[in-house]
matplotlib code that plots the C-alpha trace (Angstrom):
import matplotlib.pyplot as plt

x = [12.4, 10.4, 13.3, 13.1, 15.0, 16.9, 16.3, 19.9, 20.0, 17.0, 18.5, 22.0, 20.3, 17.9, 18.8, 19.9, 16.5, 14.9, 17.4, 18.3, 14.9, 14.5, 17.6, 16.1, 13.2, 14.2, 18.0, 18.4, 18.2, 16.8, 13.7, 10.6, 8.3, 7.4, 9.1, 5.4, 2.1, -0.3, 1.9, 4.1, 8.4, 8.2, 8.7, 6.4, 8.4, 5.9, 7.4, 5.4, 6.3, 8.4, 4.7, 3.5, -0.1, 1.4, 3.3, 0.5, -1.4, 1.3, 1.8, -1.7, -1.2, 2.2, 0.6, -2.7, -0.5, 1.9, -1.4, -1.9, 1.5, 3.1, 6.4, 6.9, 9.1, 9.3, 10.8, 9.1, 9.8, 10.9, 10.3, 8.1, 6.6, 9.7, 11.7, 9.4, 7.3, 10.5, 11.5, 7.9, 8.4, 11.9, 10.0, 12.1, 8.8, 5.5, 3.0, 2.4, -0.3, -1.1, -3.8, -5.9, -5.8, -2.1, -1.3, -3.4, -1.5, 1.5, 1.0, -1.6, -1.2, -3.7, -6.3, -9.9, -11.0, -12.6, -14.9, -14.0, -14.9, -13.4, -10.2, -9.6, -11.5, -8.3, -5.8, -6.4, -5.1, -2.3, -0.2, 3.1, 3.3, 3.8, 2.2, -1.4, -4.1, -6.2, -9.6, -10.0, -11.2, -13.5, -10.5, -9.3, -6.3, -5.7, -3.8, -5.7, -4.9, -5.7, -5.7, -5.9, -9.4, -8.1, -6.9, -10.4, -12.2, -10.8, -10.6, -13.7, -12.1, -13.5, -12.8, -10.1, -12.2, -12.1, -8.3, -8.6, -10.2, -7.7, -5.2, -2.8, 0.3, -0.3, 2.6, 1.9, 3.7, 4.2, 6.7, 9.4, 7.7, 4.2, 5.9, 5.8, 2.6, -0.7, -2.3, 0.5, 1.2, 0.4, -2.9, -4.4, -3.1, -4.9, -8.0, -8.4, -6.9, -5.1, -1.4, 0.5, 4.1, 5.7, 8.1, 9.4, 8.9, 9.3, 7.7, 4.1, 2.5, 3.6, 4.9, 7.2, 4.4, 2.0, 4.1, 5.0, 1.1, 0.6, 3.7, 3.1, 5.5, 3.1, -0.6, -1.9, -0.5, -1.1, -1.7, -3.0, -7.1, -6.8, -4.4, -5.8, -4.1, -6.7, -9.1, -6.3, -5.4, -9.1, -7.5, -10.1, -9.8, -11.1, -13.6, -12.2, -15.4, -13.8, -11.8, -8.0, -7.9, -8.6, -10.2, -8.1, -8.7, -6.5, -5.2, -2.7, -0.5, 0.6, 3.4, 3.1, 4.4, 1.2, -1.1, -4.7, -4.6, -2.7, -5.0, -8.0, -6.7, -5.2, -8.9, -10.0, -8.1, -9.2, -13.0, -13.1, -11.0, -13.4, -12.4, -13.3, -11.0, -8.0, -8.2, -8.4, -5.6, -3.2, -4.2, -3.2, 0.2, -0.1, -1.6, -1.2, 2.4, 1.3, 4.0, 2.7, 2.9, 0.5, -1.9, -2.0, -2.3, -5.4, -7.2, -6.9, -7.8, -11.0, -12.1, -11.2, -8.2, -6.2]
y = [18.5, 17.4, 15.2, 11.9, 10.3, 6.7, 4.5, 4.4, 7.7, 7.6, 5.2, 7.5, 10.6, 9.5, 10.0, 13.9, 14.6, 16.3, 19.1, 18.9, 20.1, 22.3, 24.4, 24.5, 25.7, 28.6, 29.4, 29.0, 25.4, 26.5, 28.2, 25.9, 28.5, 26.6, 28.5, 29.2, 27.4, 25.3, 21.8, 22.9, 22.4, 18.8, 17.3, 14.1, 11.5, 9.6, 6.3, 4.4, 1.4, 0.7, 0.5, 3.8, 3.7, 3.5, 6.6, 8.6, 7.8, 8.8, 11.9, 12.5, 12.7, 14.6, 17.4, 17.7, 18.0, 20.5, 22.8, 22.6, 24.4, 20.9, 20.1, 17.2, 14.6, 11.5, 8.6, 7.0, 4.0, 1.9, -1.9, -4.7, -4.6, -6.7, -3.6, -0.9, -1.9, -2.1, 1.3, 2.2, 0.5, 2.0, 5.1, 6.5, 6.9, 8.5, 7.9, 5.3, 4.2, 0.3, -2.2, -3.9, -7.3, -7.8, -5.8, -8.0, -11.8, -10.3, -9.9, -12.3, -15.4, -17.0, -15.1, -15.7, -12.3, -11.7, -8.8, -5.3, -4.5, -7.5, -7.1, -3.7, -4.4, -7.6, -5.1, -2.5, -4.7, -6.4, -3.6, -3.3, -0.5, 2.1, 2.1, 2.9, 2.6, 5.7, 5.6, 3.1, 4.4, 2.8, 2.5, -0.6, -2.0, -5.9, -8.4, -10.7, -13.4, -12.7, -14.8, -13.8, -13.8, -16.8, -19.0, -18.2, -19.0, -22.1, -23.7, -22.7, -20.9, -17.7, -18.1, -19.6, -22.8, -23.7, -24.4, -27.2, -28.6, -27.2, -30.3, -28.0, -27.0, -23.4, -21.3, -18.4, -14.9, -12.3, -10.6, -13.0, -12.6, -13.8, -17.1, -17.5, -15.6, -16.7, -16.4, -18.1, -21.0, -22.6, -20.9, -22.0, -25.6, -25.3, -23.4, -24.4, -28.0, -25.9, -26.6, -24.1, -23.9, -20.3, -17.6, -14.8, -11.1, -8.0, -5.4, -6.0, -6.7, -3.9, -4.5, -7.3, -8.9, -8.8, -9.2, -13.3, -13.5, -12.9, -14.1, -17.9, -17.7, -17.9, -18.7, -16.9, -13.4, -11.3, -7.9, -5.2, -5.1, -0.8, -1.4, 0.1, -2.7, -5.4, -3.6, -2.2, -5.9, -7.4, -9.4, -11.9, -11.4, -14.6, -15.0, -15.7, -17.6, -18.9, -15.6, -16.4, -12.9, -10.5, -7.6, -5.0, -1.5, 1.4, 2.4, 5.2, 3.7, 6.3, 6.5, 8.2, 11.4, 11.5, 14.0, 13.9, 17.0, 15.4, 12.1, 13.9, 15.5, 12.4, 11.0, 13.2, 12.2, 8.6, 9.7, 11.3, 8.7, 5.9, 2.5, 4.4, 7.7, 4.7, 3.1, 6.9, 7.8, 4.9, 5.5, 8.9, 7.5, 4.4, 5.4, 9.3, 9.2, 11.7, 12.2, 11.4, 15.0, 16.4, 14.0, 14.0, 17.9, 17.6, 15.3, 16.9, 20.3, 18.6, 17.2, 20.6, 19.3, 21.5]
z = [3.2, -0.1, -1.5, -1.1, 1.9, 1.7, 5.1, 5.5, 6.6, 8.5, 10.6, 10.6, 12.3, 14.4, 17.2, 16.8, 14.9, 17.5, 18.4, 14.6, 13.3, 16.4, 15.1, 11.9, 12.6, 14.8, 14.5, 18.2, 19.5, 22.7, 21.2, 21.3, 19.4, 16.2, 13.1, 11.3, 10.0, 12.4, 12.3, 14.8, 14.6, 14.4, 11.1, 9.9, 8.2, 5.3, 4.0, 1.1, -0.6, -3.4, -5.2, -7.7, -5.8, -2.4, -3.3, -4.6, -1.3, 0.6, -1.6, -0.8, 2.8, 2.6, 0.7, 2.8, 5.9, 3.9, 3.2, 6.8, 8.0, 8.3, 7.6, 5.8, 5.1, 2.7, 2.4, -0.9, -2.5, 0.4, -0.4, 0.8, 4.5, 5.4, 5.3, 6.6, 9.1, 11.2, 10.9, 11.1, 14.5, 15.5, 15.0, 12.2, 9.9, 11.6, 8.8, 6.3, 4.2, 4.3, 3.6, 6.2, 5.2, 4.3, 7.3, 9.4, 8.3, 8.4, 12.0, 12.3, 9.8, 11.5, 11.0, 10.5, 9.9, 6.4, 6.1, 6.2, 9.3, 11.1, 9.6, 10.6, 14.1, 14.4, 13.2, 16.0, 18.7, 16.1, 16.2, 18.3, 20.8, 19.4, 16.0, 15.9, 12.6, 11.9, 10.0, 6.9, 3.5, 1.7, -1.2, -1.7, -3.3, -2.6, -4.3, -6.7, -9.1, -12.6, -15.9, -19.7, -21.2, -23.8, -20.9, -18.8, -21.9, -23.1, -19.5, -18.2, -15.4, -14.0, -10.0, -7.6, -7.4, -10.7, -11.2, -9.5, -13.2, -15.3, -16.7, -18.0, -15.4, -13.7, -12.7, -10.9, -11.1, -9.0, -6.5, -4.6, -1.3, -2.4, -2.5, 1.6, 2.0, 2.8, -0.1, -2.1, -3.5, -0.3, 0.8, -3.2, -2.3, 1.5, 0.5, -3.2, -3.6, -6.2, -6.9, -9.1, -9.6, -9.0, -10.5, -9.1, -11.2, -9.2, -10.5, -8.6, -11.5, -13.8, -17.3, -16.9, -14.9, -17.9, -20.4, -18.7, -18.2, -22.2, -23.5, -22.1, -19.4, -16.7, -16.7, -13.6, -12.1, -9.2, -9.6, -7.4, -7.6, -8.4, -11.1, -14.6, -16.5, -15.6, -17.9, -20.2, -21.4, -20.7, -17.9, -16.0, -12.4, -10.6, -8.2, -4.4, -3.1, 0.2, 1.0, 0.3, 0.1, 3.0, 2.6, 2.3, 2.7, 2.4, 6.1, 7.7, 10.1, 12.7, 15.2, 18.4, 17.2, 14.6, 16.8, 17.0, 14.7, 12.3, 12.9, 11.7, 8.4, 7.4, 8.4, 5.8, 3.4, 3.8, 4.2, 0.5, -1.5, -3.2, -4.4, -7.9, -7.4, -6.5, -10.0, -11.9, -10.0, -10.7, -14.4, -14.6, -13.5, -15.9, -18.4, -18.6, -16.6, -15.0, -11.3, -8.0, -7.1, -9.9, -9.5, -5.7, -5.9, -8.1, -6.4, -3.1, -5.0, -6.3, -3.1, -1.4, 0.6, 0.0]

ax = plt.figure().add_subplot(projection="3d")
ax.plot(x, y, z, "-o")
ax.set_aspect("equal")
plt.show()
């Protein structure tokens, strides 16, 4: 299937998938011979979030696994982690493409793991049964708090630290759910001294997002550290001295139905994508609005993926 699937009817055939993608593949429900290609009979269900990166990763994935004989398919556009990562548990999506470090708190809030490497180390043995993390990329994509280049200018501020300075009120913008997270209001307050007020825009820092930032509304936003619009609207990202942030790397999570075959093209995939290709590739869909398929086909075309 290439369409895009709702959760709702994820959840409504889930339990009848198996003999229902055994008939299709065959005609006979009792033949086990897969129907053609390497991947097999079984179908590999790729969720992303409700984010235009996420999707292009996951496009990514679902088109390298399609050049492999697999059959494929997604479930795009889902929502926040609150929503997925229990069907990714339930089993009703295989593969999904995450980041280490706001993987890791929301299993871990706790967490004193910073560096790459430590993070994705903590986040092995984080998971629920079930769900396993294939290999990182060196792509990253983590939240980060920007400000326009007037407001760093005329208060001195070019990192996290130096808020605390600033006599002016600061209101922070950004989706509803960075509200409660670690790194929100209440992690700048703990970590920082820094105490912002907050409002809600959900569009993860696209258009409405900077148009609150530049209009007045808010004074501080968090966007997405690969988005092309930091650079677009010469937006100061500030400096995280005492890690609020986690690092956070692009990661495929993987159910148990994602095969050590699978596993290692995937693995590809995350070995050839740079922190660099990340940003060109979110601007061809900012900027050029270019679709997630085009631009995932090219780039796995240029690396030789598929």
């Amino acid at each position: 299937m290439t369409g895009k699937g709702r959760l709702v009817a994820l959840a409504a055939v889930a339990v009848g998938a198996t003999v229902a993608l055994a008939g299709c593949a065959s005609g006979d429900p009792l033949d086990d011979e897969p129907s053609s290609g390497d991947g097999g009979g079984e179908t590999i269900v790729i969720g992303s979030q409700e984010y235009y990166s996420n999707e292009i990763i996951a496009e990514i994935y679902a088109q390298a696994l399609e050049a492999n004989g697999y059959t494929v398919q997604r479930d795009f556009n889902i929502g926040q982690r609150e929503v997925y990562l229990p069907e990714l548990e339930a089993g009703n999506i295989d593969l999904f493409p995450e980041y280490t470090g706001n993987l890791l708190q929301y299993y871990v809030p706790d967490t004193t793991a910073k560096t790459s490497d430590d993070v994705y180390a903590e986040l092995e043995g984080a998971l629920p049964d079930g769900l396993r993390v294939l290999d990182q990329s060196s792509a990253t994509d983590q939240d980060s708090y920007n400000v326009t280049r007037e407001f760093s200018d005329e208060n001195g501020v070019t990192s996290l630290a130096d808020l605390k300075d600033v006599s002016t009120p600061i209101t922070l913008g950004g989706n509803a759910e960075l509200e409660t997270r670690p790194y929100g209001p209440e992690g700048l307050q703990d970590v920082y001294g820094v105490e912002v007020g907050f409002t809600a825009i959900q569009d993860s820092g696209g258009a409405l997002t900077l148009k609150a930032l530049t209009d007045g509304q808010v004074q501080m936003v968090n966007i997405y550290s690969a988005d092309p619009n930091i650079a677009t609207n010469d937006l100061v990202t500030l400096e995280d001295p005492e890690g609020l942030f986690l690092a956070s790397n692009v990661v495929p999570i993987a159910s148990e139905k994602v095969t050590d075959e699978v596993a290692a093209i995937i693995n590809e995939v995350s070995a050839a994508m740079t922190a660099e290709d990340l940003v060109q590739l979110n601007s061809e869909s900012v900027n050029d609005q270019r679709s997630a398929d085009d631009i995932a086909a090219d780039w796995l075309s240029e690396q030789g993926l598929a």
